[in-house]
C-alpha positions as CSV (number, residue, x, y, z in Angstrom):
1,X,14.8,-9.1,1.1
2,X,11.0,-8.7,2.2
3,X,9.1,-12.1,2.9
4,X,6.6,-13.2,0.2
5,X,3.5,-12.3,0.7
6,X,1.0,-15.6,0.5
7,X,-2.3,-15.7,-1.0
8,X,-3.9,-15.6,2.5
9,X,-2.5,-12.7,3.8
10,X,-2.9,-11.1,0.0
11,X,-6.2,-11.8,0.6
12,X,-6.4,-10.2,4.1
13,X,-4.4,-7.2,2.6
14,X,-7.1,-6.7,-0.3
15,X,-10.1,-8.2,0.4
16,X,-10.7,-8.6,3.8
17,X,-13.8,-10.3,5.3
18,X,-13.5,-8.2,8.3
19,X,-11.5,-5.0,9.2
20,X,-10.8,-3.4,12.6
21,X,-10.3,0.2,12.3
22,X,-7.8,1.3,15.3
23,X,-8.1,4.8,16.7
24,X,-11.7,5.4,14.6
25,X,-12.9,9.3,15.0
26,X,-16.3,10.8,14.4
27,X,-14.4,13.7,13.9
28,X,-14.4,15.3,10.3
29,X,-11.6,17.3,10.4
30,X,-9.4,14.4,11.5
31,X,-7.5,11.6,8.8
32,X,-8.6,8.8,11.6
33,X,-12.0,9.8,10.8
34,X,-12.0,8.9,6.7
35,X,-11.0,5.1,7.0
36,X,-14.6,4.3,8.5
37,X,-16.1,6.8,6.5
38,X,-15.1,5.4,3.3
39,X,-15.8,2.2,3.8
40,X,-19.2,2.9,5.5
41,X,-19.6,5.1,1.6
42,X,-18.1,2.6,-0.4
43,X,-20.6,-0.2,0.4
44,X,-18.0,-2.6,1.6
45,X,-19.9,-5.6,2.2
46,X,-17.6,-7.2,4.8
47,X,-17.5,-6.3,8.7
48,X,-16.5,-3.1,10.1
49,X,-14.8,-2.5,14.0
50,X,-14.4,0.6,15.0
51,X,-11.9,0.6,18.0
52,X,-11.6,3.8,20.4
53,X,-12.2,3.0,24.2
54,X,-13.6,6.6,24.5
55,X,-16.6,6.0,22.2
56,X,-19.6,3.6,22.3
57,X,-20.9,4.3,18.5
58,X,-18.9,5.6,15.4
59,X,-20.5,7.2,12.7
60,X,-23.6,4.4,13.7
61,X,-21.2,1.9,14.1
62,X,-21.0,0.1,17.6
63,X,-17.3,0.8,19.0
64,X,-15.0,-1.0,21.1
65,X,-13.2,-0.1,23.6
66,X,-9.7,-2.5,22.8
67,X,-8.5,-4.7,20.0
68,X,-9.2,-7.5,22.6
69,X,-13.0,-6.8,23.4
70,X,-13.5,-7.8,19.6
71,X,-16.0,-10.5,19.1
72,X,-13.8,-12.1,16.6
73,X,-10.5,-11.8,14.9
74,X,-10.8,-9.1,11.8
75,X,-8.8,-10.1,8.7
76,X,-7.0,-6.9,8.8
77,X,-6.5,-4.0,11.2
78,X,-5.5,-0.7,10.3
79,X,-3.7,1.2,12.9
80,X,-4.7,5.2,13.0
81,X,-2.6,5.7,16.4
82,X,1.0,7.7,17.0
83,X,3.7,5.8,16.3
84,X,4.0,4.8,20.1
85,X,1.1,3.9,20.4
86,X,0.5,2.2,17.2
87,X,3.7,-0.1,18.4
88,X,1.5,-1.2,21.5
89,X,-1.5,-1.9,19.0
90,X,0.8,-4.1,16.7
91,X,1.2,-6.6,20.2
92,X,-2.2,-6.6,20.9
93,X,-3.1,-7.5,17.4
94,X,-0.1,-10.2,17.7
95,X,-2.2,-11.1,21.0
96,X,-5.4,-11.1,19.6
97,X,-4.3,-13.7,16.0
98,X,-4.9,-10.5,13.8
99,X,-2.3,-11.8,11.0
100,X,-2.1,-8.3,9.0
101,X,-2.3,-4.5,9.8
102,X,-1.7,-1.6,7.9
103,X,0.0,1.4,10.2
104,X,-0.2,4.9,9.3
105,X,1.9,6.5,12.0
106,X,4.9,8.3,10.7
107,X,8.1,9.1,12.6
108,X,10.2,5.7,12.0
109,X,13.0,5.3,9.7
110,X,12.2,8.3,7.9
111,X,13.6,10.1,11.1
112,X,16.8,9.4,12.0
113,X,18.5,7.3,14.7
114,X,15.8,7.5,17.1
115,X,13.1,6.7,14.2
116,X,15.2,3.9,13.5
117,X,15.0,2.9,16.9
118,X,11.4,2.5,16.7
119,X,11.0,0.8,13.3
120,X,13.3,-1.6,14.6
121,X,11.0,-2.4,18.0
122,X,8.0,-1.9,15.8
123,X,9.2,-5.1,13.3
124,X,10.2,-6.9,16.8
125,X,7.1,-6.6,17.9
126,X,5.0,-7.6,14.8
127,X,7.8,-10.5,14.6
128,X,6.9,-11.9,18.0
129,X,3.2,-11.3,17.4
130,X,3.3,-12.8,14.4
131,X,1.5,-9.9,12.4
132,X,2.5,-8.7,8.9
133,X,3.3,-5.2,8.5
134,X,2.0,-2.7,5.4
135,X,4.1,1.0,6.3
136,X,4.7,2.5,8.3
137,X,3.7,5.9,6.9
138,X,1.0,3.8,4.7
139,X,-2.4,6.0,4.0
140,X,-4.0,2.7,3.1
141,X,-5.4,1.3,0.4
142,X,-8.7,0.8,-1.5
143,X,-9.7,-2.2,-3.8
144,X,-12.6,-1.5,-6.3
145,X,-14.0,-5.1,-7.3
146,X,-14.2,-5.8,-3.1
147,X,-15.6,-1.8,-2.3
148,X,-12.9,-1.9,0.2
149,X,-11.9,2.1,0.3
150,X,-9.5,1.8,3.9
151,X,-7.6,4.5,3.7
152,X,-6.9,8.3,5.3
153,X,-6.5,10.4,1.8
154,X,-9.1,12.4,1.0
155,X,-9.3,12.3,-2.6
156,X,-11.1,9.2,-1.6
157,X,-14.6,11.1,-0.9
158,X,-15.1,11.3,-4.7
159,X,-17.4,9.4,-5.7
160,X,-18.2,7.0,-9.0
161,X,-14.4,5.6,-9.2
162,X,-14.7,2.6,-11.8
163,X,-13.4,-0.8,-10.8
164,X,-11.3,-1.5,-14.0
165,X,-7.7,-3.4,-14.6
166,X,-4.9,-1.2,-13.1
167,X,-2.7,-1.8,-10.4
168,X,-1.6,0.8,-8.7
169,X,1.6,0.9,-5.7
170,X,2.8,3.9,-4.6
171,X,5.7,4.2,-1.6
172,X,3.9,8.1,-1.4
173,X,0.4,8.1,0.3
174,X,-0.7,11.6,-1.6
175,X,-0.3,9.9,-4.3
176,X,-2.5,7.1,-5.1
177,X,-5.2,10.1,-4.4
178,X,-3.8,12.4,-7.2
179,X,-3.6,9.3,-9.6
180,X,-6.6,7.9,-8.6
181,X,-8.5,11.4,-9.2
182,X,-6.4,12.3,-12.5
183,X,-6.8,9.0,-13.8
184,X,-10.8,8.6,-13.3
185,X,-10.9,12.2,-15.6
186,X,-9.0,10.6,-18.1
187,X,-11.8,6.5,-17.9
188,X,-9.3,5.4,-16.2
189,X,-10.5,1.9,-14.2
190,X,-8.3,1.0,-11.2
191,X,-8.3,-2.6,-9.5
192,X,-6.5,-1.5,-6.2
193,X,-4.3,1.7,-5.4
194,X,-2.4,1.2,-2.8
195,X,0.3,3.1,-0.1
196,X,2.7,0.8,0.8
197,X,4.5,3.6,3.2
198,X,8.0,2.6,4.6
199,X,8.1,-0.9,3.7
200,X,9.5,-2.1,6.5
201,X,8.2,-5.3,6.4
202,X,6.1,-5.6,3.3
203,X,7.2,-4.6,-0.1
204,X,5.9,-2.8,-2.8
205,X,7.8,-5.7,-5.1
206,X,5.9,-8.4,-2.8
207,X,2.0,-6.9,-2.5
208,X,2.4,-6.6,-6.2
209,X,4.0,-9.9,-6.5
210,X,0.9,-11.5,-4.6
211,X,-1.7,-10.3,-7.0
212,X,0.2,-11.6,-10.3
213,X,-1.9,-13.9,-11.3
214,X,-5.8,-12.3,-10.1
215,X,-7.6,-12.1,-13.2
216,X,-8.9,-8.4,-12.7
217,X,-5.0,-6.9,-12.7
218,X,-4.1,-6.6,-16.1
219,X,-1.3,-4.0,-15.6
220,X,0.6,-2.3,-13.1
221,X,1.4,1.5,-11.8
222,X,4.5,2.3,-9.7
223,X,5.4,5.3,-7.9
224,X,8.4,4.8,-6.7
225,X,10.8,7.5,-4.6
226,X,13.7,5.0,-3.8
227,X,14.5,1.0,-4.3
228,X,14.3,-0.9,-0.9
229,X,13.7,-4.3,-1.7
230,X,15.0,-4.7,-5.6
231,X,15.0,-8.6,-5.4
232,X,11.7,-8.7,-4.9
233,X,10.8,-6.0,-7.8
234,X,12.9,-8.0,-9.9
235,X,11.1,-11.1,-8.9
236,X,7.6,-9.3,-9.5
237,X,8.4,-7.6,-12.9
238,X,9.7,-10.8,-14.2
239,X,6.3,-12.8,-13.4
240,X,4.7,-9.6,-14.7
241,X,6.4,-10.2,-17.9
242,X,5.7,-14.1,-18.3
243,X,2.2,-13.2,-17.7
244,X,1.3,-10.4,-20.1
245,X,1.3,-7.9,-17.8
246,X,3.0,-4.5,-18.1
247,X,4.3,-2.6,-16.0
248,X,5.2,2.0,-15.9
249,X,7.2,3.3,-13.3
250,X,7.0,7.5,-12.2
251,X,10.5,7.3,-10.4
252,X,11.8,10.5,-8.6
253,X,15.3,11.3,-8.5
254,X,16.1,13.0,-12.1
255,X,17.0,15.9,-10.1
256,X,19.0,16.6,-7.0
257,X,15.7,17.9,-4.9
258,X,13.8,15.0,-5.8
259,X,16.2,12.8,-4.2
260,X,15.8,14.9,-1.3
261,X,12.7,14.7,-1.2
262,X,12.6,10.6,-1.6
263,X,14.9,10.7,0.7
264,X,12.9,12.8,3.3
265,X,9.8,10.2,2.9
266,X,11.4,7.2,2.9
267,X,14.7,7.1,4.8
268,X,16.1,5.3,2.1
269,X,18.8,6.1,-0.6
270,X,17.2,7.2,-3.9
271,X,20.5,6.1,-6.1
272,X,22.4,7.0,-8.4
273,X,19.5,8.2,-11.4
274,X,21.2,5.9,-14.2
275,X,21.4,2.8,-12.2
276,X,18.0,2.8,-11.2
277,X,17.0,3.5,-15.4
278,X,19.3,0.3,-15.7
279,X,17.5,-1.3,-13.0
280,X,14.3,-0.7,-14.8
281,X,14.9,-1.6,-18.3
282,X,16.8,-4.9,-17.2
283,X,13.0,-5.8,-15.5
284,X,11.2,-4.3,-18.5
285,X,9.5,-1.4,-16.4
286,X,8.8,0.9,-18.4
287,X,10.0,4.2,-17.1
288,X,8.0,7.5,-17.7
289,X,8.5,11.1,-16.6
290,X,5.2,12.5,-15.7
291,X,2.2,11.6,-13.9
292,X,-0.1,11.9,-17.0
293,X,2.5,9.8,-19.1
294,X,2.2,7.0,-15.9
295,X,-1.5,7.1,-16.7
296,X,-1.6,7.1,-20.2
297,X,0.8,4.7,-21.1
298,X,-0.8,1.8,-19.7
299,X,-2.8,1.5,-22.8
300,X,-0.3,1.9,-25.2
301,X,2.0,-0.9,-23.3
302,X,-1.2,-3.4,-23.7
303,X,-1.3,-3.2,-27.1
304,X,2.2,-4.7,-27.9
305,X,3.7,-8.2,-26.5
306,X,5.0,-7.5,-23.4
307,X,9.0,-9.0,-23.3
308,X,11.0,-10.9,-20.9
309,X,14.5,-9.0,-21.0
310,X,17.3,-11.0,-21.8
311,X,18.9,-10.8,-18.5
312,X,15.5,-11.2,-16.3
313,X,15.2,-14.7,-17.7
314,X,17.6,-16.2,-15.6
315,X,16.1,-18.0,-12.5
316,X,14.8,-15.3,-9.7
C-alpha cells in the first residue's frame, strides 16, 4: 500500500511556492518545452527554475545549469529527462532537500523485466534521497485556484479554463487534456486535473486522499485503466463519502482490448471487469461508461446525499 500523502507534500504537489522545471526547452516542437510555457501563460505567481546546463535563459527565464546551482530548494521539481537520466535527477533532488518531483519519463514497469529493473532503482533512489515520487509516465498536473498549469499535454495551451469544484485523477496523461477540453465546452469548472502516471510511489487513492477536506474540491473524477493500490482508494472513497463528496469513475476493461491497452500503460493487471464493478460499488464510486457520462454526472451525483456503503463503514 502507497504511503499517505501529508498535507505538506500535498501542498508541494498542488500548490507549490517554487517549482524547478528539469530538462526545460525553448524548443516548440518539444513536450519539455510546455511545462515552462504554461506556467509562464498561466500567471503562476510562485517561482519558476528552469534547469538545462546548455542554456543561460529560457523563454526569459534565467536557467541553471544543475539542480544544485539552485539558489534555494523548489517545493516541487518536475523531471522532463529519459528515464536514465531522470533516475540521476531524482538523487540530486534527494541531494539538494527537494521533498517532491513529478517524473515524466516512460520506460519503467510498463516495460517488462528490464523496466522493472529501473522502477525498482528509481523508488531506491527516491527512498534514499528522501523524495516523493508522482509517475513515472506522469504528464503533470495543473491546479486552477494556484494558476499552477505544470504539465507536457498540450490541450493545456487553451486558454480561459475556469477554476471551479472538480477533481480530476487520471492514471492516463492524454487524458486529463481531453477531459479538461471536453469538459470546459460543456461550463465545466475543474480544481486540479491531474496524471498520476505509474504510481509507483504515489497513488491516485493517496493524492486524492490528501485533498479530502480542501474546501474548493467538491467532487471527484477518475480515470482509471487498472487498480494498483485499492486500500488506499478504499480509504479515499470512504472519506469522500463522510464528507459529501462524490465520486464517477471511467474504468477501462469492459472489453478484452481495453484491458490490453490498460495493461500496455500501466504494467498492471486490469482485473477481472466484475470485480472491479464490485470494487466500485462497495466504495460508492459511481461507475460510468463514457467520457461525456464522467463529465456530466458530477452534477446529477451533487444533488442527492451521497452514502456510506454498508460495507465501507467498517474501520479503513
Amino acid at each position: 500500500m502507497t504511503a499517505p500523502v501529508d498535507q505538506a507534500l500535498g501542498r508541494a504537489l498542488l500548490a507549490p511556492r517554487s517549482v524547478a522545471i528539469v530538462g526545460a526547452s525553448a524548443d516548440p516542437t518539444k513536450t519539455s518545452s510546455r511545462p515552462l510555457r504554461y506556467l509562464l501563460e498561466s500567471g503562476f505567481a510562485g517561482k519558476i527554475y528552469p534547469v538545462n546546463p546548455r542554456a543561460d535563459e529560457i523563454l526569459g527565464q534565467q536557467a541553471w545549469a544543475s539542480i544544485a546551482d539552485l539558489p534555494e530548494v523548489p517545493d516541487l521539481a518536475f523531471i522532463l529527462l529519459p528515464n536514465e537520466l531522470a533516475i540521476d535527477a531524482v538523487a540530486q533532488c534527494g541531494a539538494r532537500g527537494i521533498r517532491a518531483a513529478i517524473v515524466l519519463a516512460s520506460g519503467f514497469s510498463e516495460a517488462g523485466a528490464e523496466g522493472r529493473a529501473r522502477e525498482a532503482r528509481l523508488l531506491s533512489t527516491a527512498a534514499a534521497g528522501n523524495v516523493r515520487l508522482l509517475g513515472p509516465s506522469s504528464l503533470g498536473l495543473a491546479n486552477f485556484h494556484e494558476n499552477l498549469v505544470l504539465t507536457g499535454n498540450a490541450a493545456f495551451a487553451e486558454p480561459g479554463v475556469e477554476a471551479g469544484g472538480v477533481f480530476c485523477a487520471s492514471q492516463s496523461g492524454s487524458m486529463i487534456g481531453a477531459l479538461m477540453s471536453r469538459g470546459k465546452a460543456k461550463g465545466i469548472g475543474f480544481a486540479s486535473l491531474v496524471s498520476v502516471g505509474g504510481e509507483a510511489d504515489i497513488s491516485l487513492g493517496a493524492l486524492c486522499e490528501a485533498t479530502l477536506d480542501d474546501p474548493r474540491v467538491t467532487s471527484y473524477m477518475l480515470f482509471l485503466e487498472s487498480f494498483r493500490d485499492s486500500e488506499s482508494l478504499r480509504r479515499f472513497a470512504v472519506g469522500a463519502a463522510r464528507r459529501g463528496k462524490p465520486i464517477a469513475a471511467l474504468k477501462l476493461g469492459r472489453s478484452r482490448a481495453a484491458a490490453e491497452i490498460a495493461v500496455s500503460h500501466t504494467g498492471a493487471l486490469a482485473g477481472d471487469d466484475d470485480l472491479a464493478d464490485a470494487f466500485l460499488s462497495d466504495c460508492g464510486i459511481a461507475r460510468v461508461e463514457t467520457i461525456d457520462a464522467l463529465l456530466e454526472v458530477g452534477s446529477l451525483l451533487r444533488r442527492v446525499p451521497v452514502l456510506v456503503p454498508e460495507r465501507a463503514k467498517r474501520p479503513v
